[in-house]
N, CA, C and O of each residue as an XYZ file, in Angstrom:
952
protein
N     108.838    149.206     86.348
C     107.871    148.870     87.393
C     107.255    147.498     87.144
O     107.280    146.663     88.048
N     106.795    147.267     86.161
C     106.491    145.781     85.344
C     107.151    144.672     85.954
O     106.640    143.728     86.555
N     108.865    145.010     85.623
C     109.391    143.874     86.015
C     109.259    143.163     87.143
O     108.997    141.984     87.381
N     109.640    144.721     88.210
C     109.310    144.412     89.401
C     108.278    143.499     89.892
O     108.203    142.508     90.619
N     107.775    143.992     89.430
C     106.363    143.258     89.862
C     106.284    141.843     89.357
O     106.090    140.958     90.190
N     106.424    141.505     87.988
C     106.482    140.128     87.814
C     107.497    139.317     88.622
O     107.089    138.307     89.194
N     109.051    139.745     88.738
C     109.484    139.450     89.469
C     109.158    138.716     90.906
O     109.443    137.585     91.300
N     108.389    139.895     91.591
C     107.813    139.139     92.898
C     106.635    138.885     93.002
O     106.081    138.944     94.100
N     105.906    138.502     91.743
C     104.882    137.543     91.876
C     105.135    135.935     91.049
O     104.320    135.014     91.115
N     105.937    135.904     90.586
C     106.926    134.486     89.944
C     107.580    133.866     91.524
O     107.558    132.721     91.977
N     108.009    134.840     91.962
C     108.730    134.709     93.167
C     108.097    134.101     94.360
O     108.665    133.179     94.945
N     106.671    134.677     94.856
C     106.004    134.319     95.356
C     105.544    132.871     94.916
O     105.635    131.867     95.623
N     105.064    132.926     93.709
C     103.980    131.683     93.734
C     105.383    130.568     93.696
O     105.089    129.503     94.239
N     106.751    130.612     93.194
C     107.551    129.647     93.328
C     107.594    129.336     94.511
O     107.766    128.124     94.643
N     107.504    129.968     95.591
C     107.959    129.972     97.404
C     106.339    129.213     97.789
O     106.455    128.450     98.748
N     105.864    129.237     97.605
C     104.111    128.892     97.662
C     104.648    127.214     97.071
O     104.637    126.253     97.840
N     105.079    127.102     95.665
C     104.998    125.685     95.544
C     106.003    124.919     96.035
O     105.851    123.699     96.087
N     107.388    125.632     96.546
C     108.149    124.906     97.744
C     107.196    124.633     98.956
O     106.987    123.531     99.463
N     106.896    125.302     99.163
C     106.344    125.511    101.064
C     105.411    123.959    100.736
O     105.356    123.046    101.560
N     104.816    123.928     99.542
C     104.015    122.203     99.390
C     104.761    121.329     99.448
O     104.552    120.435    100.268
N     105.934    121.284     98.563
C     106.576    120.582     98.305
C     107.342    119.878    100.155
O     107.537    118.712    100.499
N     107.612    121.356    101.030
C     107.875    121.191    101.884
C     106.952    119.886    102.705
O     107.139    118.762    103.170
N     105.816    120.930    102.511
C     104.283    119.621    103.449
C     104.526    118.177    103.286
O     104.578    117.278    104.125
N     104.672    118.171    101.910
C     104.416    116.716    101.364
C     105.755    115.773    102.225
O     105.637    114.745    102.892
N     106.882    116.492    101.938
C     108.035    115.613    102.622
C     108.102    116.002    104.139
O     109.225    115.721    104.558
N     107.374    116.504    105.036
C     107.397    116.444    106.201
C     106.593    115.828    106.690
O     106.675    115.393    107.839
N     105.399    115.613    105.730
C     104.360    114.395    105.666
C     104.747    112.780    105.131
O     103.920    111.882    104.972
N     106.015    112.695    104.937
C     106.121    111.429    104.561
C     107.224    111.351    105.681
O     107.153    110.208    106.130
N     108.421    112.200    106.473
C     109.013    111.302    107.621
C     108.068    111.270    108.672
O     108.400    110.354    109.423
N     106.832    111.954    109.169
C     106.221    111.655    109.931
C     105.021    110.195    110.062
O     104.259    109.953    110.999
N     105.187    109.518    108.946
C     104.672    108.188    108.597
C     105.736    107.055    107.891
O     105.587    106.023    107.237
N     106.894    107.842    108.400
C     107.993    106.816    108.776
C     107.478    105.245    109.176
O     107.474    104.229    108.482
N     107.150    105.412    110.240
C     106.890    104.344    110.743
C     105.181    103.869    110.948
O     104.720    103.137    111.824
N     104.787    104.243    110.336
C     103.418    103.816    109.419
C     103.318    102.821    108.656
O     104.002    102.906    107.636
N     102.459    101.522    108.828
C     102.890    100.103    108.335
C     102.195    100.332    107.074
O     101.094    100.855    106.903
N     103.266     99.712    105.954
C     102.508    100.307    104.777
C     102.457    101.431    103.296
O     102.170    101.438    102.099
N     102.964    102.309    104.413
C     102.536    103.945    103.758
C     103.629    103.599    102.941
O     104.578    102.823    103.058
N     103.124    104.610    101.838
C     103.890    104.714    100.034
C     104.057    106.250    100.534
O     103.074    106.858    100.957
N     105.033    106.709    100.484
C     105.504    108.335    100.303
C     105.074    108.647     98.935
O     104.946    107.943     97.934
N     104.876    109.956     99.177
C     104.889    110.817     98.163
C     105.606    111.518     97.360
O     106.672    111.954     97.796
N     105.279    111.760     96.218
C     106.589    112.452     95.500
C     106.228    113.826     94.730
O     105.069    114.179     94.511
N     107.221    114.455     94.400
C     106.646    115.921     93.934
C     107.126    116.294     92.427
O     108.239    116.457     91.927
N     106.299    116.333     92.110
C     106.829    116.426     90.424
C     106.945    117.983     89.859
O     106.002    118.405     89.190
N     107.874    118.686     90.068
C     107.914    119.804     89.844
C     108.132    120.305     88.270
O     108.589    119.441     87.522
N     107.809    121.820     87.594
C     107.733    121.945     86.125
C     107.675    123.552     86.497
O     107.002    124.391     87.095
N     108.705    123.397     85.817
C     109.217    125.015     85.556
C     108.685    125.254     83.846
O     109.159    124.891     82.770
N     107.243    126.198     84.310
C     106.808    126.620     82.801
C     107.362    127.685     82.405
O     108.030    128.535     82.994
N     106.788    127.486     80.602
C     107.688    128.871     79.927
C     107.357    130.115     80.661
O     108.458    130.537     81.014
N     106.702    130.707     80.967
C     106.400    131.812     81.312
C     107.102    131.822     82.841
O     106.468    132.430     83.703
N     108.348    131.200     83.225
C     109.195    131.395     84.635
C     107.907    130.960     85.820
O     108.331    131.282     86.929
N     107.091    130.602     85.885
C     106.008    129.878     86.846
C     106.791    128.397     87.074
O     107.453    127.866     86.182
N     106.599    127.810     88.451
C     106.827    126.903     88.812
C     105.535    126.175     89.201
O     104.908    126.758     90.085
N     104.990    125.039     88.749
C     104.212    124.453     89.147
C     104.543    122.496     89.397
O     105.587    121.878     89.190
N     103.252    122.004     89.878
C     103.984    121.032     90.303
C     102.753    119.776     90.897
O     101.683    120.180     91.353
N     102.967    118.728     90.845
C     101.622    117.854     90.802
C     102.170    116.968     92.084
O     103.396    116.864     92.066
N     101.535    116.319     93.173
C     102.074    115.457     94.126
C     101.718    113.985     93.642
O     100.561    113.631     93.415
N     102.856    113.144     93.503
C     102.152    111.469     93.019
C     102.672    110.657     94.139
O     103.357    111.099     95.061
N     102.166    109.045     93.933
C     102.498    108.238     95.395
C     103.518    107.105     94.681
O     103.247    106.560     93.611
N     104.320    106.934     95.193
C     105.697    106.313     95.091
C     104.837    104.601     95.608
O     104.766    104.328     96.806
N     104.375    103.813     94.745
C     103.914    102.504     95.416
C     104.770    101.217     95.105
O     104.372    100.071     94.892
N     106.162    101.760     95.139
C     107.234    100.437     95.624
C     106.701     99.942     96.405
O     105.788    100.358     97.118
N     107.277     98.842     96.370
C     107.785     97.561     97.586
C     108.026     98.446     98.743
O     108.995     99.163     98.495
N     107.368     98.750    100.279
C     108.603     98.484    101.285
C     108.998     97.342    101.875
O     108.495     96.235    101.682
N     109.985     97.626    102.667
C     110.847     96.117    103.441
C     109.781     95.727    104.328
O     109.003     96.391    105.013
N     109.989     94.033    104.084
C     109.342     93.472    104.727
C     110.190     92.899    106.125
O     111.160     92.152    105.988
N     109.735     93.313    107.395
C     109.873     92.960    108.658
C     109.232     91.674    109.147
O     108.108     91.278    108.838
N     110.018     91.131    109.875
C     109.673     89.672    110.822
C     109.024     90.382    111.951
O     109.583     91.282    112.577
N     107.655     89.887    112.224
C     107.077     90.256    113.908
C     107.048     89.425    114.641
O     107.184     89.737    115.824
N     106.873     88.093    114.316
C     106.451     86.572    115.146
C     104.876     86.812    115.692
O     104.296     85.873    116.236
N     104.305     87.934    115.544
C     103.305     87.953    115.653
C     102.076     87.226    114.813
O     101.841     87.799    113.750
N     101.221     86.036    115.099
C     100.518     85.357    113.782
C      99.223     86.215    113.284
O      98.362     85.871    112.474
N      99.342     87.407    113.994
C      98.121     88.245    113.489
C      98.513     89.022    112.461
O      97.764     89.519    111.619
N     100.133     89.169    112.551
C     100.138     90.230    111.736
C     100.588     89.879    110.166
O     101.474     89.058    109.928
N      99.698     90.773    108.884
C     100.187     89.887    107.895
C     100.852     91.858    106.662
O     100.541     93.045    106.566
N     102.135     90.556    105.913
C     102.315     91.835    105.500
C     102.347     91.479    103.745
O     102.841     90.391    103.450
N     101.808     92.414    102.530
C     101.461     92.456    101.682
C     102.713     92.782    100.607
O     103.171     93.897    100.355
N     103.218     91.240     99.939
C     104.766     91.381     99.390
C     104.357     91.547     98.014
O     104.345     90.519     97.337
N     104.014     92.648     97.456
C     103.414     92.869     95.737
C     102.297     93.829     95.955
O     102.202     94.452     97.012
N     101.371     93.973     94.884
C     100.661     95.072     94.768
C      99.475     94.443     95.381
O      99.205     93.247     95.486
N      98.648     95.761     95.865
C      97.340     95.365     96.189
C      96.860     95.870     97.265
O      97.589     96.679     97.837
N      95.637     95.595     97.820
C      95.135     96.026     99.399
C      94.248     95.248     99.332
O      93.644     94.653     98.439
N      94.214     95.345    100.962
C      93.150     94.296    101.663
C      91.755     95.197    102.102
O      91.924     96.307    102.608
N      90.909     94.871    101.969
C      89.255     95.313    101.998
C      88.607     95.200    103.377
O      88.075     94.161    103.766
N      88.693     96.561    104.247
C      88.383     96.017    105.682
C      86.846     96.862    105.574
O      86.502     97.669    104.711
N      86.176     96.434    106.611
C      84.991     97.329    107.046
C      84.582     97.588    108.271
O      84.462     96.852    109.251
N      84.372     98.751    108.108
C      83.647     99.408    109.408
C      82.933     98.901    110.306
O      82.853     97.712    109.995
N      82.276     99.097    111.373
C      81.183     98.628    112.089
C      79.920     98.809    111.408
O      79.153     97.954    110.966
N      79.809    100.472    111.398
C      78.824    100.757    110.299
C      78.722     99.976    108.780
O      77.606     99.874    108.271
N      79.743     99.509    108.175
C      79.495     98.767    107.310
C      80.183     99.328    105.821
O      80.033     99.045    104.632
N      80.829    100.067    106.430
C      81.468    101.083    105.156
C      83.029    100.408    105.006
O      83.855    100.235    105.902
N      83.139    100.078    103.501
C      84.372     99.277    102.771
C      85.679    100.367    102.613
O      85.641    101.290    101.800
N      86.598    100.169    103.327
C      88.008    100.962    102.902
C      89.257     99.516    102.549
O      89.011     98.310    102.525
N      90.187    100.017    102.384
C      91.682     99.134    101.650
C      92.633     99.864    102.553
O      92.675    100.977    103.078
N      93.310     98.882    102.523
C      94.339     99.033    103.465
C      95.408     98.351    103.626
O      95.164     97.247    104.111
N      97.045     98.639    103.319
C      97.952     97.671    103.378
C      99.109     97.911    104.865
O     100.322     97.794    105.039
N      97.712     98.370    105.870
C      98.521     98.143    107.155
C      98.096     96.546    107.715
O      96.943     96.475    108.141
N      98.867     95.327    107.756
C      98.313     93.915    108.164
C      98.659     93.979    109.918
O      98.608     92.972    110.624
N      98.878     94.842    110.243
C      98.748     94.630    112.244
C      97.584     94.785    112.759
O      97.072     95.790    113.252
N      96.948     93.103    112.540
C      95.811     92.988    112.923
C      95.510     92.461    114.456
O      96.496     92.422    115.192
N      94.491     92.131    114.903
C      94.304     91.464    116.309
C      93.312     90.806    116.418
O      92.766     90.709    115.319
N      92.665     90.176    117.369
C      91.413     89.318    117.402
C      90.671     90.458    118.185
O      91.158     91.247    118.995
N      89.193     90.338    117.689
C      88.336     91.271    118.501
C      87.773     90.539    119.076
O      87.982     89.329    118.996
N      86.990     91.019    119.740
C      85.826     91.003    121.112
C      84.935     89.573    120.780
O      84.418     89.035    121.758
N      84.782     89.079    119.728
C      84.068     87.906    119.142
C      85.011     87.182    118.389
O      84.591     86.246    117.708
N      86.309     87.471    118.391
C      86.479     86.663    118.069
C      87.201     86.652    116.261
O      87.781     85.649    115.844
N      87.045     87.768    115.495
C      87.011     87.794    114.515
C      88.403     88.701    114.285
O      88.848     89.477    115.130
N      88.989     88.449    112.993
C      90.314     89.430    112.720
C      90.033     90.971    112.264
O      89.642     91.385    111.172
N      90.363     91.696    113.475
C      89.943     93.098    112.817
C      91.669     93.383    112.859
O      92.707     92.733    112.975
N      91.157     95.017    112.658
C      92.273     95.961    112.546
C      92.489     96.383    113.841
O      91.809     95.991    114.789
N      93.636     97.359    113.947
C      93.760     97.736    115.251
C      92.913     98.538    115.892
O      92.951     98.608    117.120
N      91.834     99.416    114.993
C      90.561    100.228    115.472
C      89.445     99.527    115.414
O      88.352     99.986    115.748
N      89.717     97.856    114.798
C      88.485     97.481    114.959
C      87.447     96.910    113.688
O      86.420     96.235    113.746
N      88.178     97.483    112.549
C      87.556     97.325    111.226
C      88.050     95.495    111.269
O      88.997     94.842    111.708
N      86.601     95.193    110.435
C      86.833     93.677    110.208
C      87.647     93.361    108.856
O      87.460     94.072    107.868
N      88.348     92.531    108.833
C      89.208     91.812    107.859
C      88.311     91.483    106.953
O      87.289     90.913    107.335
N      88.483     91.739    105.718
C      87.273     90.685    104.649
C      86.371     90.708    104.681
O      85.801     91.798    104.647
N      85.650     89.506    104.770
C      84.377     89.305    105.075
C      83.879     88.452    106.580
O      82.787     87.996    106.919
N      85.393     88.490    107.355
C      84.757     88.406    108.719
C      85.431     86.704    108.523
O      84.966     85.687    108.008
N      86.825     87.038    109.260
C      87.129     85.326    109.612
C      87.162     85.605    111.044
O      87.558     86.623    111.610
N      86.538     84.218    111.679
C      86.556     83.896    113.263
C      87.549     82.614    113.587
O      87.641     81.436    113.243
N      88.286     83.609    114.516
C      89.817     82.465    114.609
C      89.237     81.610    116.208
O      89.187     82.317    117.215
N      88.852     80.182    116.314
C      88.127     79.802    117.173
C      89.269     80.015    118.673
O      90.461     80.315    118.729
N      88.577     79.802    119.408
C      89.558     80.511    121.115
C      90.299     79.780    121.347
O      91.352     80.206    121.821
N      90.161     78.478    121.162
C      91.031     77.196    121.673
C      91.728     76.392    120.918
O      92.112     75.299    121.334
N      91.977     76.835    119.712
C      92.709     76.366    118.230
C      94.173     76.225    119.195
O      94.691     76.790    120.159
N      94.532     74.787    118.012
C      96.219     74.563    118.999
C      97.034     75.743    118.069
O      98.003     76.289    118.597
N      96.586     76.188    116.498
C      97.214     77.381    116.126
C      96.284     77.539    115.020
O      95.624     76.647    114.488
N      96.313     79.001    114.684
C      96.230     79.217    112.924
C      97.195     79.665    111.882
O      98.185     80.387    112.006
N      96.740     79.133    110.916
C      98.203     79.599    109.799
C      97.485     80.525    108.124
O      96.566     80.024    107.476
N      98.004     81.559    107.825
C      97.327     82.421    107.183
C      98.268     82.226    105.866
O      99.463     82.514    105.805
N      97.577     81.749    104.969
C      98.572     80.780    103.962
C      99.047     82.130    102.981
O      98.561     83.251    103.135
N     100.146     81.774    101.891
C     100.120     82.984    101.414
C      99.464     83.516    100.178
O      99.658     84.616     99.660
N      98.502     82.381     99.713
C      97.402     83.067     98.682
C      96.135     84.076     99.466
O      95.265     84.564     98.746
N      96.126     84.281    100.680
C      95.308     84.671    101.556
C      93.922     83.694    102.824
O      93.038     84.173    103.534
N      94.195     82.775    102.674
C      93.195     80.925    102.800
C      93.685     81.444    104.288
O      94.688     82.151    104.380
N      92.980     81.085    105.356
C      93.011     81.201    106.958
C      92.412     79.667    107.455
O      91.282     79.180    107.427
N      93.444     79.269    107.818
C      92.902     77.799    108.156
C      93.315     77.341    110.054
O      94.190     77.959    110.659
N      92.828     76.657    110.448
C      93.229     76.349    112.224
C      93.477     75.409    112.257
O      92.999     74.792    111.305
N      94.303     74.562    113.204
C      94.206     72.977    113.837
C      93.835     73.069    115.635
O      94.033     73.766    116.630
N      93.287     72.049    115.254
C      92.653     71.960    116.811
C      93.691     71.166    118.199
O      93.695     71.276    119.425
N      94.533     70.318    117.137
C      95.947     69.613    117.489
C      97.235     69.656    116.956
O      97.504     70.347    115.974
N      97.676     69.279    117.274
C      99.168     68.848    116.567
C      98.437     68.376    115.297
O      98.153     69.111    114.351
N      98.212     67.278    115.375
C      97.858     66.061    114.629
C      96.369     66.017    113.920
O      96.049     65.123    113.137
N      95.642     66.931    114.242
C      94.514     67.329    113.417
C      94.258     67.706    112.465
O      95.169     68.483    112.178
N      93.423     67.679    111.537
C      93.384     68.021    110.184
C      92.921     69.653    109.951
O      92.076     70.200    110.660
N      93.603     70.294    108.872
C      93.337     71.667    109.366
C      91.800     71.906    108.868
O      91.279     71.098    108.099
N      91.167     72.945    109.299
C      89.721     73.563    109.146
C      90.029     74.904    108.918
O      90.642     75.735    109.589
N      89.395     74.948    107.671
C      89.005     76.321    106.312
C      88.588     77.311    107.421
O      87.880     76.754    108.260
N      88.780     78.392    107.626
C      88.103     79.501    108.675
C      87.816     80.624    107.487
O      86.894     81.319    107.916
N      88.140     81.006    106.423
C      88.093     81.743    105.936
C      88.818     81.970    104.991
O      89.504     81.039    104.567
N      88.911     83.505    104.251
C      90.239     83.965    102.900
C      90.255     85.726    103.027
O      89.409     86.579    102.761
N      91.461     85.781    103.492
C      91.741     87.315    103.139
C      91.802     87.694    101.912
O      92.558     87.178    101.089
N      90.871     88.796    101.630
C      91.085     89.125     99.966
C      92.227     89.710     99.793
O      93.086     89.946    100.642
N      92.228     89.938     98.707
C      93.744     91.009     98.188
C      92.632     91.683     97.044
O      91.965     90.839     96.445
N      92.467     92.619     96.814
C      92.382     93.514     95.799
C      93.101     94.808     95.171
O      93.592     95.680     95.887
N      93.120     94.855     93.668
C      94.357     95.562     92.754
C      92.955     96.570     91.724
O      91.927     96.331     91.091
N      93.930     97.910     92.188
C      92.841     98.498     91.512
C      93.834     98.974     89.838
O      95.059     98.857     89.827
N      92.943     99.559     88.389
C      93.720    100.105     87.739
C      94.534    101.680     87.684
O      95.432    102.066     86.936
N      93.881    102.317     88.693
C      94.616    103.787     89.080
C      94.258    103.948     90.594
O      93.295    104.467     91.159
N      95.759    103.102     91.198
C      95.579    103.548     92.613
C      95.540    104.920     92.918
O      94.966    105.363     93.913
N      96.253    105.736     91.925
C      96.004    107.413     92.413
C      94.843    108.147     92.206
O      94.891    109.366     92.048
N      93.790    107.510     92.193
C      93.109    107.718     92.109
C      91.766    107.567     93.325
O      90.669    108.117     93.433
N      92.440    106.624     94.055
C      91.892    106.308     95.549
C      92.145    107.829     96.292
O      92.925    108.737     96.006
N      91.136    107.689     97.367
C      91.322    108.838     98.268
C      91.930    108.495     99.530
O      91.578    107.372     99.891
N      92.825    109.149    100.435
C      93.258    109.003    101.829
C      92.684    109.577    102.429
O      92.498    110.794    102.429
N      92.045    108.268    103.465
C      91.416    108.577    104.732
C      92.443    108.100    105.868
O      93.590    107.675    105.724
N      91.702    108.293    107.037
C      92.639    107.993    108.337
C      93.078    107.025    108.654
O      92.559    106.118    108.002
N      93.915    106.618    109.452
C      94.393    105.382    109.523
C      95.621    104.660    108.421
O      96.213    103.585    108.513
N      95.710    105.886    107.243
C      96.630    105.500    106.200
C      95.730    104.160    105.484
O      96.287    103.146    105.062
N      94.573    104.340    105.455
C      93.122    103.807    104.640
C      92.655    104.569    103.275
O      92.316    105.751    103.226
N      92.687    103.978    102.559
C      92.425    104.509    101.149
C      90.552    104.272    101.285
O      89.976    103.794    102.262
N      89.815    104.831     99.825
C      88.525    104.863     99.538
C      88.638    104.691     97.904
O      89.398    105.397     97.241
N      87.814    103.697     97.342
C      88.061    103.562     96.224
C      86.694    104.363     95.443
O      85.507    104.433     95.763
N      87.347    104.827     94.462
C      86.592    106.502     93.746
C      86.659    105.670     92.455
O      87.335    104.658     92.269
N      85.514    106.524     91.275
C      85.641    105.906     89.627
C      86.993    105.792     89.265
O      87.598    104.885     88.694
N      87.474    107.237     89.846
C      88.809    107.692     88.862
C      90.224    106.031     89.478
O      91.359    105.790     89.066
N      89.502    105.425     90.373
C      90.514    104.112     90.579
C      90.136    102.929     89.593
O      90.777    101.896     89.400
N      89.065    103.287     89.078
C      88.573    102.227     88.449
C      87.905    100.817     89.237
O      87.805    100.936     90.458
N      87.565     99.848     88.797
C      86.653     98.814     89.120
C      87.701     97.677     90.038
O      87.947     96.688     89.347
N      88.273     97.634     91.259
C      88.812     96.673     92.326
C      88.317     95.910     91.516
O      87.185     95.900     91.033
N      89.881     94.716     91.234
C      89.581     93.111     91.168
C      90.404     92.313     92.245
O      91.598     92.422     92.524
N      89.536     91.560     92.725
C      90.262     90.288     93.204
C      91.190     89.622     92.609
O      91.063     89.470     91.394
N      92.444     89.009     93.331
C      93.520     88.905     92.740
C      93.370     87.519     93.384
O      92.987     87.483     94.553
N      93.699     86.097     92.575
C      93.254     85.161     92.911
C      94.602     84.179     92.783
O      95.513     84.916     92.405
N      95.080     82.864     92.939
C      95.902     82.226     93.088
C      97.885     83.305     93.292
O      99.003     82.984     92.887
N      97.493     84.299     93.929
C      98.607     84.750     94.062
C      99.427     84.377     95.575
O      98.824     83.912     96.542
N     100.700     84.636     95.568
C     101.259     84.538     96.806
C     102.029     85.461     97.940
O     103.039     85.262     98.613
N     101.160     86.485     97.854
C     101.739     87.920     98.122
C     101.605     87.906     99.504
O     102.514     88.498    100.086
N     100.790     87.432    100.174
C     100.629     87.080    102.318
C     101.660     86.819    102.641
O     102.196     86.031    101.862
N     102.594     87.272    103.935
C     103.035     86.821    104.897
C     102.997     86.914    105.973
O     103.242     87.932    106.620
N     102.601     85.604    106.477
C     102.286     86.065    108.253
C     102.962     86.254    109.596
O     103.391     85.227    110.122
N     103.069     87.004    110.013
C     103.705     87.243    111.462
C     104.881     87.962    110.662
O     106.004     87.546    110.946
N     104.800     89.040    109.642
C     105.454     89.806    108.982
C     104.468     91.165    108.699
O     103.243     91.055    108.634
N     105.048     92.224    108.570
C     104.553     93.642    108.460
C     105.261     94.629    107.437
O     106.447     94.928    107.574
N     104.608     95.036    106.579
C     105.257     96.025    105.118
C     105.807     97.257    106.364
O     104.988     97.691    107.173
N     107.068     97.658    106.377
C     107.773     98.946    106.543
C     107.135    100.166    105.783
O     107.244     99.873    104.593
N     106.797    100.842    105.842
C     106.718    102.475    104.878
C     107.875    102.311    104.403
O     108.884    101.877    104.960
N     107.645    102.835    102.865
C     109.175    102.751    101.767
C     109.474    104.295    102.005
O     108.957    104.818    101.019
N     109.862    105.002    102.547
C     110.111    106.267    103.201
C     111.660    106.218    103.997
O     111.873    105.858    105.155
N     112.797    106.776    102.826
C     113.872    106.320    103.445
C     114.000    107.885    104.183
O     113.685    108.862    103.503
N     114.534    108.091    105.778
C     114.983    108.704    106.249
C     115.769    109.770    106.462
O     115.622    110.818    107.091
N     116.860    109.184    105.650
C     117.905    110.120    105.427
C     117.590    110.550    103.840
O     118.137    111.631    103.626
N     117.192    110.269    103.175
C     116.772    110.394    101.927
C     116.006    111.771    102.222
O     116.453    112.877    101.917
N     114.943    111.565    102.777
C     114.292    112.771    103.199
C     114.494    113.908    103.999
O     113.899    114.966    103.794
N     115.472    113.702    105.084
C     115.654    114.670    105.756
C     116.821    115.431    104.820
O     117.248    116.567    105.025
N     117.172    114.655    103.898
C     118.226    115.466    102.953
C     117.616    116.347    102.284
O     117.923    117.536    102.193
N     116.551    115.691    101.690
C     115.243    116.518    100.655
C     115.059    117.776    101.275
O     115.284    118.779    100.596
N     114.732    117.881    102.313
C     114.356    119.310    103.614
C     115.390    120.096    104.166
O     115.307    121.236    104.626
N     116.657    119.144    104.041
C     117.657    120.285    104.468
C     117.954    120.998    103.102
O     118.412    122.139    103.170
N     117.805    120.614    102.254
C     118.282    121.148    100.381
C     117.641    122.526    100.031
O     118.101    123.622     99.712
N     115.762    121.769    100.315
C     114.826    122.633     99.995
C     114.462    123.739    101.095
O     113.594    124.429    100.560
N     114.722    124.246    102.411
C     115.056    124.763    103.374
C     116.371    125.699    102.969
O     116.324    126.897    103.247
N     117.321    125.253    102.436
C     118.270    126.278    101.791
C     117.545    127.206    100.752
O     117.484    128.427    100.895
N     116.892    126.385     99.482
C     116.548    127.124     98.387
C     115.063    127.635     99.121
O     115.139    128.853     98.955
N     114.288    127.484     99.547
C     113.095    128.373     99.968
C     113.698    129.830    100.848
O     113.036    130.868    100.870
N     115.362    129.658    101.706
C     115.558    130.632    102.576
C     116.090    131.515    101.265
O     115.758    132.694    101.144
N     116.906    130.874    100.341
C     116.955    131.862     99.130
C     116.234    132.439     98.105
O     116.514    133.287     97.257
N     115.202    131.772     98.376
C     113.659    132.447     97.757
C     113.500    133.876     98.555
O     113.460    135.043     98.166
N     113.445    133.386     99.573
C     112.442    134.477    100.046
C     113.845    135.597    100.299
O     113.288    136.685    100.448
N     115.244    135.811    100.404
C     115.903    136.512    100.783
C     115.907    137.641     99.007
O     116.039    138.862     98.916
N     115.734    136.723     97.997
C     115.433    137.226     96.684
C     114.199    138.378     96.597
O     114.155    139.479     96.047
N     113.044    137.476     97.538
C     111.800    138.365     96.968
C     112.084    139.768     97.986
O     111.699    140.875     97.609
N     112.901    139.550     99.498
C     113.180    140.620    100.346
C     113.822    141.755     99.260
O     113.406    142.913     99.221
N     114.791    141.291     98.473
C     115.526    142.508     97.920
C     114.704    142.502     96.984
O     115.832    142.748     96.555
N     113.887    142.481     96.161
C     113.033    142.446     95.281
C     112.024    144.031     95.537
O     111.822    145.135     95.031
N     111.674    143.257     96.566
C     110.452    144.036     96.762
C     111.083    145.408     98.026
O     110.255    146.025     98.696
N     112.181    145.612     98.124
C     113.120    146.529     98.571
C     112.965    147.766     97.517
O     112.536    148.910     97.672
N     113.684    146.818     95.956
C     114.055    147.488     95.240
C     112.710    148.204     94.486
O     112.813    149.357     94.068
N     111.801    147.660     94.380
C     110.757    148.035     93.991
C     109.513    148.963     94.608
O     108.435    149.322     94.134
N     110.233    149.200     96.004
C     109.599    150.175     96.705
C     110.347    151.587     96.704
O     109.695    152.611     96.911
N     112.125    151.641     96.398
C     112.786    152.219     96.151
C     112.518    153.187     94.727
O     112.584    154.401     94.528
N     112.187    152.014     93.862
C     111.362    152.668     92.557
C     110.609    153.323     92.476
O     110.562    154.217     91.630
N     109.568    153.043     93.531
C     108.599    153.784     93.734
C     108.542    155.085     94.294
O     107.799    155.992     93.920
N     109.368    155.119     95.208
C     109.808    156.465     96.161
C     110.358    157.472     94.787
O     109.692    158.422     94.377
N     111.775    157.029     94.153
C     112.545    157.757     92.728
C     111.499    158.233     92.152
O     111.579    159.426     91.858
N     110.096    157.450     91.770
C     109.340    158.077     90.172
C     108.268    159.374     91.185
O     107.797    160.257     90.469
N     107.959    159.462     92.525
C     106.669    159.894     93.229
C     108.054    160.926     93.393
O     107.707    161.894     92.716
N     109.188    161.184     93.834
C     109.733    162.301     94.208
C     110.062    163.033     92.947
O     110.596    164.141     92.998
C-alpha cells in the first residue's frame, strides 16, 4: 500500500513540475516577438528521494539585432538596460528601444514612460542622431553644427535575476540585483535598430511537443497507478 502511494505522489508532484515547466515555455513563444525579451529557462533536478524539482532562470544572450530605419528606435547590442520613468515618477529598465516622441516633445516609450532623464528632440531639427555611447545630439541644417540634446543612460546591474518583471517586459530593480551602475564610454546604441527576443521558435515549439509527450506519459502512469492501487484496496477490504 506504501508503495502505491509514494508512487502517485512522486508522480504527481513530477506532473506539477512539468505543467511549470510547460508555463514557462509557452510564456516565452508568446513574447516571441517582444522587443528585447530574454526567455526563460528551466533547470530541472531529479532528487535522491525520486522528487523532481526545478528552479526557472533568464537566458540574457544577445538577441538579433534588426534594421527599422526608424530614428526613434534604439536597440541595446551588449548588456544592460535603459532607465525609463513613469509619469508618476517611478524608475523601471527596460531593453525594449521602440521609442516615439511625446506630446512635448520628449523621447518616451510606447506607453509613454520618459527616456532617461527627459531628452527633447526640438520639432524642426533638419535631423537627430543617437550616437552609440548613448549622447542625443540634432542639426538644425545640413551644414550646422550639431547641439547636445541630451544622453541615454545604459545601466548594468550585478544580479539581473534578481530584478522583478513588471509589464511591458519592464524589469524593477530589488537589493537582491544589487546597486545599478552606469556604464560609461561604451558603444552598445544603435539607432533605427531594435533587439529581437532571443526566443528561437522552433527550438521551442520542439521543447512542447517533447514535454507534451512525457507529461501525456505521466499522467497515463499515475492513471494505472492509482487503478492499481484502488484494486489493492478492494483485495485487502474483501
Amino acid at each position: 500500500m506504501y508503495n502505491f502511494q509514494a508512487i502517485i505522489s512522486k508522480g504527481t508532484n513530477n506532473a506539477l513540475v512539468q505543467f511549470e515547466r510547460f508555463g514557462m515555455l509557452a510564456h516565452n513563444l508568446s513574447n516571441v516577438d517582444t522587443n528585447g525579451y530574454k526567455k526563460q529557462t528551466f533547470e530541472q533536478i531529479l532528487k535522491e528521494d525520486g522528487y523532481l524539482t526545478g528552479s526557472v532562470r533568464t537566458d540574457y544572450s544577445q538577441g538579433s539585432v534588426r534594421v527599422t530605419e526608424n530614428p526613434y528606435d534604439v536597440a541595446i547590442d551588449g548588456p544592460g538596460y535603459i532607465p525609463v520613468t513613469s509619469p508618476t515618477g517611478e524608475v523601471q529598465y527596460t531593453r525594449d528601444g521602440a521609442f516615439r516622441l511625446g506630446k512635448d516633445g520628449y523621447l518616451v516609450t510606447s506607453d509613454g514612460w520618459m527616456v532617461g532623464d527627459g531628452i527633447k528632440i526640438p520639432a524642426n531639427c533638419y535631423k537627430f542622431v543617437i550616437k552609440k555611447n548613448g549622447e542625443v545630439i540634432s542639426y538644425d541644417s545640413h551644414n550646422d553644427k550639431p547641439k547636445k540634446l541630451g544622453h541615454i543612460p545604459l545601466i548594468q546591474f550585478d544580479n539581473p535575476d534578481g530584478m522583478e518583471q513588471t509589464d511591458m517586459d519592464r524589469l524593477i530593480a530589488t537589493d537582491d540585483a544589487g546597486v545599478g551602475r552606469l556604464v560609461k564610454n561604451h558603444d552598445f546604441f544603435k539607432q533605427a535598430c531594435l533587439e529581437r527576443a532571443n526566443v528561437s521558435v522552433y527550438s521551442s515549439a520542439n521543447d512542447l511537443l517533447r514535454l507534451n509527450a512525457s507529461m501525456l506519459a505521466s499522467m497515463q502512469m499515475l492513471k494505472v497507478a492509482d487503478q492499481m492501487y484502488n484494486k489493492a484496496i478492494n483485495i485487502r477490504e474483501g
